[in-house]
C-alpha positions as CSV (number, residue, x, y, z in Angstrom):
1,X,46.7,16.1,21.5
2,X,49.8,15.2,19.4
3,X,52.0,12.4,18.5
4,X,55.6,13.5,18.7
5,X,57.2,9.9,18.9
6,X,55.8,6.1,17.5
7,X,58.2,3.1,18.5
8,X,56.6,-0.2,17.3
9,X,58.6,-3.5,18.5
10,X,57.7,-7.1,17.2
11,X,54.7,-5.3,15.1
12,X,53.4,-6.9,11.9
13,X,56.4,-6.7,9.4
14,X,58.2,-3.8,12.1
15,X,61.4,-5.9,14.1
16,X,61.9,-2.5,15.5
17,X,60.6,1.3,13.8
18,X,60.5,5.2,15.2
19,X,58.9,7.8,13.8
20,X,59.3,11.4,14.9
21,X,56.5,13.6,13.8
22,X,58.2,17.0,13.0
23,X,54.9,19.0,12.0
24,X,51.4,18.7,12.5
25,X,50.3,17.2,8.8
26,X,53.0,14.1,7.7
27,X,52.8,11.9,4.7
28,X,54.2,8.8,5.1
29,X,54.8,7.6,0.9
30,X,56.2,4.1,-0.1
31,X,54.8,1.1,-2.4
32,X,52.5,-1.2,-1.1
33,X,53.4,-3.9,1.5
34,X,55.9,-1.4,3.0
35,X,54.1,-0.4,6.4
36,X,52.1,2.6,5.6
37,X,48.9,0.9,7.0
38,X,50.9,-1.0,9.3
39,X,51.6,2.7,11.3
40,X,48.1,3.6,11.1
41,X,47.0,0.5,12.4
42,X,49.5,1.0,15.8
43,X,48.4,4.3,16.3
44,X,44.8,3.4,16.3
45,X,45.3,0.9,18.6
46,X,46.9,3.2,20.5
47,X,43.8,5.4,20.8
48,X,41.0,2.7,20.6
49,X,42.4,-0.7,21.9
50,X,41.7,-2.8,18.9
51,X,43.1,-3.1,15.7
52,X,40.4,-1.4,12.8
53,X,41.2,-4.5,10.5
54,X,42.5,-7.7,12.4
55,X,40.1,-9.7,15.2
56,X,43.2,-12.4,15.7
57,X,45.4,-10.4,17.6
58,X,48.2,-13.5,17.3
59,X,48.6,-12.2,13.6
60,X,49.8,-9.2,14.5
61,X,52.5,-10.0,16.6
62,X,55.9,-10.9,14.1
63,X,57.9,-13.7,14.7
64,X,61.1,-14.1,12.7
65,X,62.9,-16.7,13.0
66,X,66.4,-14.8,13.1
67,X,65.5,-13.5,16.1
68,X,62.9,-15.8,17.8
69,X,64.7,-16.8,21.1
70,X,66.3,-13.3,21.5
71,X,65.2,-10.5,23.7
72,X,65.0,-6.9,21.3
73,X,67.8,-4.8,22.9
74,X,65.6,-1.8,24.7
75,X,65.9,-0.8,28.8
76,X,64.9,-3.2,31.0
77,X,61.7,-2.2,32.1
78,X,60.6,-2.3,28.6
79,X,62.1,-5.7,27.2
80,X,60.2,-7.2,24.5
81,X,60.7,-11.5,24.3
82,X,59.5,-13.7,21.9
83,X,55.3,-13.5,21.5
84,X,55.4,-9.8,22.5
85,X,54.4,-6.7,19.9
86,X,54.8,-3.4,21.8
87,X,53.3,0.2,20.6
88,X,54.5,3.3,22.3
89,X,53.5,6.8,21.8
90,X,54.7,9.9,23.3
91,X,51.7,12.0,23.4
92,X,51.2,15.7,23.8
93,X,48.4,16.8,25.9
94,X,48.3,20.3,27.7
95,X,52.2,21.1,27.3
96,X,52.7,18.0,28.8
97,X,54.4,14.5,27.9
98,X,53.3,11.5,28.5
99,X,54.6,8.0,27.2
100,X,51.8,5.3,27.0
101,X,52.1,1.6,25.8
102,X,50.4,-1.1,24.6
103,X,51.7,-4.8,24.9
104,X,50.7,-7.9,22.7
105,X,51.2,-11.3,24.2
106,X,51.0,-14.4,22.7
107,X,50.1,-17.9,24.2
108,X,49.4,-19.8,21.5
109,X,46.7,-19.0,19.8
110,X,45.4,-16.8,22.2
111,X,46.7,-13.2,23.5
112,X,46.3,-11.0,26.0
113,X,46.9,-7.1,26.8
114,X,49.1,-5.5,28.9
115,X,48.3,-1.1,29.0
116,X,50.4,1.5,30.8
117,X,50.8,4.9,30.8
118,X,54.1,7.2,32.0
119,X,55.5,2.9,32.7
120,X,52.7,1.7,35.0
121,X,50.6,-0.5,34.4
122,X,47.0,0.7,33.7
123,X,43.1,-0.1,33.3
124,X,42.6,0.1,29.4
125,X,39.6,3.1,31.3
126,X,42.4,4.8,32.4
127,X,44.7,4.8,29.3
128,X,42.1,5.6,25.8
129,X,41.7,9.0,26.9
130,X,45.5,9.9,26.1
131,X,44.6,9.7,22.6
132,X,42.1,10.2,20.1
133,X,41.8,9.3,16.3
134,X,39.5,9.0,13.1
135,X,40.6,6.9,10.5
136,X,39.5,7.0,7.0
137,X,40.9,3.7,4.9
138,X,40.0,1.7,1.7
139,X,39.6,-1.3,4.2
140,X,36.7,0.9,5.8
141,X,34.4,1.2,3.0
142,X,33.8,-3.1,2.5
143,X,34.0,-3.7,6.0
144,X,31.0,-0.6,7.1
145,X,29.0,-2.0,4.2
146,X,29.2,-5.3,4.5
147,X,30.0,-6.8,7.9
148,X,26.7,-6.0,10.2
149,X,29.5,-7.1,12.8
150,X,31.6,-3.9,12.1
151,X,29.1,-1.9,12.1
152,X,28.4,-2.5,15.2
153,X,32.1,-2.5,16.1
154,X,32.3,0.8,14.8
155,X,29.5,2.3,17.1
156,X,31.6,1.1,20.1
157,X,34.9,2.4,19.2
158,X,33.5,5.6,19.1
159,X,31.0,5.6,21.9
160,X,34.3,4.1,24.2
161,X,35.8,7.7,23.2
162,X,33.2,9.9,24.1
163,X,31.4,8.1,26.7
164,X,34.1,6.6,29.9
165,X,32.4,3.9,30.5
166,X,31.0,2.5,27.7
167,X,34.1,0.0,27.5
168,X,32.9,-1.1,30.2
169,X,29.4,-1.7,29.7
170,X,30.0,-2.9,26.4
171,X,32.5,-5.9,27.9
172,X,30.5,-7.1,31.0
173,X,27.2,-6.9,28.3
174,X,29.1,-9.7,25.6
175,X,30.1,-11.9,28.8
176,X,26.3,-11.6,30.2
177,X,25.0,-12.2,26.5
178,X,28.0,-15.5,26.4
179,X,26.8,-17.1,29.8
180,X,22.6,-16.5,28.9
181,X,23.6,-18.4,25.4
182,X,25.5,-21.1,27.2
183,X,22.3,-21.8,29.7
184,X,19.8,-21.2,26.6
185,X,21.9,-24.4,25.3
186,X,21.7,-26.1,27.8
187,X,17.7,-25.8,28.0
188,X,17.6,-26.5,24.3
189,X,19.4,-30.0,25.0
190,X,22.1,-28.7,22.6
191,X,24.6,-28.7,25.1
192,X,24.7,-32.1,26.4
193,X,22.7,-33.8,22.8
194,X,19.9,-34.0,25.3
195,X,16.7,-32.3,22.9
196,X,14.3,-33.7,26.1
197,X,16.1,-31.3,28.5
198,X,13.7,-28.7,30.0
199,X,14.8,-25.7,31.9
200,X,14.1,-27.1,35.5
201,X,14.8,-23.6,37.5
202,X,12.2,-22.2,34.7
203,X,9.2,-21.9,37.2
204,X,11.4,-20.6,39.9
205,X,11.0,-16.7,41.3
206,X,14.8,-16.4,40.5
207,X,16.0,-19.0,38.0
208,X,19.2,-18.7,36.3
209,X,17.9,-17.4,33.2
210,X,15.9,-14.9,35.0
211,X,19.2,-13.6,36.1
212,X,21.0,-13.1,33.2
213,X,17.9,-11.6,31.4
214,X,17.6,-8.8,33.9
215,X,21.6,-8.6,33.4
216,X,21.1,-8.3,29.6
217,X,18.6,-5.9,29.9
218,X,20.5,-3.7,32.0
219,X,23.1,-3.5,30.5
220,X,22.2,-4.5,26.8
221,X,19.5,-0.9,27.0
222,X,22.7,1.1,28.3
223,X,24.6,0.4,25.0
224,X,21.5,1.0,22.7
225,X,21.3,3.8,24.4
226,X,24.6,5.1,24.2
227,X,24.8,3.9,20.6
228,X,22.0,6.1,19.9
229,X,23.3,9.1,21.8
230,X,26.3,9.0,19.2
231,X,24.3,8.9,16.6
232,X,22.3,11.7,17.4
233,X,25.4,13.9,18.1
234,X,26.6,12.3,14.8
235,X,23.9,13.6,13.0
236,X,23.5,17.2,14.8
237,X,27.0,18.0,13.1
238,X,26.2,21.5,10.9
239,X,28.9,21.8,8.0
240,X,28.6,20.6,4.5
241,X,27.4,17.0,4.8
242,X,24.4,15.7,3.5
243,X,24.6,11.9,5.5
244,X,23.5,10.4,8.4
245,X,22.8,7.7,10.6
246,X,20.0,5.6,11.0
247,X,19.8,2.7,13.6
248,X,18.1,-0.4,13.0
249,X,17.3,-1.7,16.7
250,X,15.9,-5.5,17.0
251,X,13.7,-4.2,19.1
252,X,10.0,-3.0,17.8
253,X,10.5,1.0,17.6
254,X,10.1,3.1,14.3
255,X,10.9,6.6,16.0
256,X,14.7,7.4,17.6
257,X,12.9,9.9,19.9
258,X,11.3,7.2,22.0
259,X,14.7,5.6,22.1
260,X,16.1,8.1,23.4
261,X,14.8,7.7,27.0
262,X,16.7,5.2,28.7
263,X,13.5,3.9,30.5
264,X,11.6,3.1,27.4
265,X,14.4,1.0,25.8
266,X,14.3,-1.2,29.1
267,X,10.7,-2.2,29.2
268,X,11.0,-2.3,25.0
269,X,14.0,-4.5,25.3
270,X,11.8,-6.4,28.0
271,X,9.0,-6.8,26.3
272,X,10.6,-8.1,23.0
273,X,12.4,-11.1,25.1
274,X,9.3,-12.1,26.6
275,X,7.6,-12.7,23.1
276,X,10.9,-14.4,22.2
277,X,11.5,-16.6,25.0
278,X,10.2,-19.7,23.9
279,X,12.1,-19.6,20.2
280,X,15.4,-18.7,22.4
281,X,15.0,-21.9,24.5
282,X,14.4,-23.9,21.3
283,X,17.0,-22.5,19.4
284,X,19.7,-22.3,22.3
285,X,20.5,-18.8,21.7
286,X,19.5,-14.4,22.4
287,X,17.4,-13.1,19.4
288,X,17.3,-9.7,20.5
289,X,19.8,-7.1,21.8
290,X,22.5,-4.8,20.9
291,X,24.9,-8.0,19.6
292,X,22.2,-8.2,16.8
293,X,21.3,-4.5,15.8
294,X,22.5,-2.7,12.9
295,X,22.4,0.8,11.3
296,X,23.1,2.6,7.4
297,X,24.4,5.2,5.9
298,X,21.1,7.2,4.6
299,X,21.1,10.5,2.0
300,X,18.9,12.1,-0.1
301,X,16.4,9.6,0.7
302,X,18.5,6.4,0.3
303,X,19.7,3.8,1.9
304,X,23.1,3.9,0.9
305,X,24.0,0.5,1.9
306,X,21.8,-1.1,-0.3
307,X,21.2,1.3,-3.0
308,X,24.5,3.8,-2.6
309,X,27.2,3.3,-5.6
310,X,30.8,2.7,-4.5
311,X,31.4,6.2,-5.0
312,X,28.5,7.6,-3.0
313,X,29.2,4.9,-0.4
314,X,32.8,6.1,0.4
315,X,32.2,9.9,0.0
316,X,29.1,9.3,2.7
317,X,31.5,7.6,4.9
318,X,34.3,10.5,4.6
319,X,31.1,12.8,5.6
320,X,30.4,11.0,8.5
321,X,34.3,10.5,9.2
322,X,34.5,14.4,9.1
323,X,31.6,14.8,11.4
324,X,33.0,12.2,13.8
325,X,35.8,14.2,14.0
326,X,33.8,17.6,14.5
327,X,32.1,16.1,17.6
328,X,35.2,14.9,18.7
329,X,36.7,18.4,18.7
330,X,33.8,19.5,20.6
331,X,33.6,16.8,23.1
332,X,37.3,16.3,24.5
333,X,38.1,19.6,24.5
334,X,41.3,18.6,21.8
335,X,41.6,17.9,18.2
336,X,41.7,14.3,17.3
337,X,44.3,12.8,15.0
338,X,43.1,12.3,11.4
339,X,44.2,9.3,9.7
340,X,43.9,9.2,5.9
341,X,45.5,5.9,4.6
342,X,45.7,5.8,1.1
343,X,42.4,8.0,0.3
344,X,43.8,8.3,-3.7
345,X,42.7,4.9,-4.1
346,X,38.7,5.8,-2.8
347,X,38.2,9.5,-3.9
348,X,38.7,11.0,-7.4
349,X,41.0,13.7,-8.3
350,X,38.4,16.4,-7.4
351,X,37.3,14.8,-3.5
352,X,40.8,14.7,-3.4
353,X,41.5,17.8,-3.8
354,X,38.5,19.6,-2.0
355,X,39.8,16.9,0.9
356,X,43.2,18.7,0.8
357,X,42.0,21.9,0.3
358,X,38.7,22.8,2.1
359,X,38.4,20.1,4.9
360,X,41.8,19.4,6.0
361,X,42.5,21.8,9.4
362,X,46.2,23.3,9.5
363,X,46.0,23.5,12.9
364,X,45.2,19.2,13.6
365,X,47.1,16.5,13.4
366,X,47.1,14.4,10.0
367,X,48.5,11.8,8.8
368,X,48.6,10.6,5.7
369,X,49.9,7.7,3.7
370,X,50.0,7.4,-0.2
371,X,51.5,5.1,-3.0
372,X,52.4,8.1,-4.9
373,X,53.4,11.2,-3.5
374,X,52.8,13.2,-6.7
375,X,49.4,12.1,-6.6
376,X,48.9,14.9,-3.2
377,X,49.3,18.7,-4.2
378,X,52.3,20.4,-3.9
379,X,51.4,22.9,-1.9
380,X,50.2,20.2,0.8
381,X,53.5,18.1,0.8
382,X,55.4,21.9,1.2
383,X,53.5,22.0,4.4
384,X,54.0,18.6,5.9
385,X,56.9,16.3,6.8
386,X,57.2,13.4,4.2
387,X,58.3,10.3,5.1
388,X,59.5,7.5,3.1
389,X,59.0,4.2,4.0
């Protein structure tokens, strides 16, 4: 795949911005708070759905004042009003072009998506396979090794790339895991200040909470699963790396092997709720599943997460990046787009260079952003198409 054309309306500090992309590596060079990170967010959104930094959607929509109540002056069909970001991409696949878009909307302080692909309308299912990314950022490093959250978050973007319906499962398993809390509440006597309430249906052959468990556990053993499947592939990656992944399931299993078989996570997963089930009904809330599993970066015998220095932290995470991107190669039949957003700042002079020179593929789709351009060989910049922002 390839990017020939980004058009960003009502994006972050972007009233209106295009970028051609002349040749497969560009660097895109400006001071900070110019928009270099602001593109590489857009086209990861582009390719995953989310933003790799911002959970509020409303912030990145801009509103400026001077042109608030005005429509942005593009064809009909693609008007953007006030509330409204829009990405677009024209994206290469097989000789062929295809223009897909991602709309923002704002209702206050909530928003909502709008995807489409070739102008009509589409299932977000239907329009993350046009476009594939890795993305390698400062941002990256705290977020991975502090935010258990993330972590988790960044499983799922991945998974949703190589597996189709993952999205899917993943969704329908946080609105299962939201209506079990909200009935776990309610038997707590949270919910209504009640501490005397009992769960009445409790005794029942079906009771409400019997449903949603069996929901969770259906679906909640299909993303462990899946989770673990990526990591595995992660991991099988030959090449020069020296890190992997290891997965830290709330469940009570030591080996990934017995993991691995879809079966045993479902009767593990079902026999850990059972020995919870009376704390959850005291507590109001689901102690164990995918929403509270985690997993660390682990080399030479170390958990990097806890023992790693900054440095070994955000070379580990450039391995795994690069073997992310191997198995992406592999899997979709197409090379990815590589996003490196101002790497300077992480690696040192010689990462950097061994980066530009050993690990960078002519032939893929890079781009690259930088505070100073004299800071990337110039032998790279000869090759690619600089921007300046």
């Amino acid at each position: 795949m390839y990017i020939q054309k980004l058009i960003l309306k009502n994006f972050r500090q972007f009233t209106s911005k295009t970028i051609t992309f002349e040749k497969n590596w560009t660097i895109i060079a400006a001071p900070n708070a110019r928009g270099k990170s602001t593109i590489i967010e857009a086209i990861y959104m582009i390719s995953n759905g989310e933003s790799p930094w911002e959970s509020n959607n409303v912030n990145i929509i801009r509103l400026d004042e001077n042109h608030a109540d005005d429509s942005i002056s593009v064809p009909a069909h693609q008007s953007i009003t006030k509330g409204t970001s829009r990405i677009e991409a024209l994206i290469e696949t097989d000789d062929e072009l295809t223009s897909i878009a991602l709309f923002i909307k704002s209702s206050g302080k909530a928003t909502t998506k709008q995807f489409l692909v070739g102008g009509t309308s589409s299932s977000k299912n239907t329009f993350l396979p046009y476009a594939h990314c890795v993305l390698f950022s400062p941002d990256m490093i705290d977020l991975i090794m502090f935010e258990p959250f993330q972590r988790r978050s960044f499983l799922d973007v991945h998974a949703s790339s190589l597996f189709p319906d993952y999205s899917t499962v993943s969704t329908n398993y946080k609105k299962v895991l939201y209506q079990r809390n909200c009935l776990l509440k309610s038997i707590a006597g949270k919910r209504f200040g009640n501490r005397g309430s009992q769960d009445t249906n409790s005794g029942s052959a079906a009771s409400p909470l019997d449903y949603w468990t069996e929901q969770l556990i259906s679906l909640g053993s299909e993303v462990i699963h899946k989770r673990l499947e990526l990591i595995g592939s992660i991991n099988d990656v030959s090449g020069p790396y020296t890190t992997s992944i290891v997965y830290e399931p709330s469940i009570p299993v030591h080996e990934l092997d017995t993991l691995a078989d879809s079966t045993s996570i479902t009767d593990l997963f079902t026999l850990r709720l059972a020995e919870k089930a009376d704390t959850e009904k005291l507590i109001g809330n689901t102690l164990v599943g995918p929403h509270r599993d985690d997993w660390h970066l682990h080399s030479k015998e170390l958990n990097l997460n806890i023992y790693g220095s900054r440095g070994e932290k955000r070379i580990a995470i450039a391995d795994i990046l690069f073997k992310l991107n191997a198995l992406l190669t592999k899997s979709i039949a197409t090379k990815p787009l590589l996003l490196l957003d101002d790497i300077q700042s992480e690696l040192d002079e010689k990462n950097t260079l061994e980066l530009f020179t050993k690990k960078l593929d002519p032939d893929q789709q890079t781009i690259i952003t930088t505070t100073h351009i004299e800071s990337i060989p110039e032998d790279i910049q000869s090759k690619s198409h600089v921007i300046t922002l």
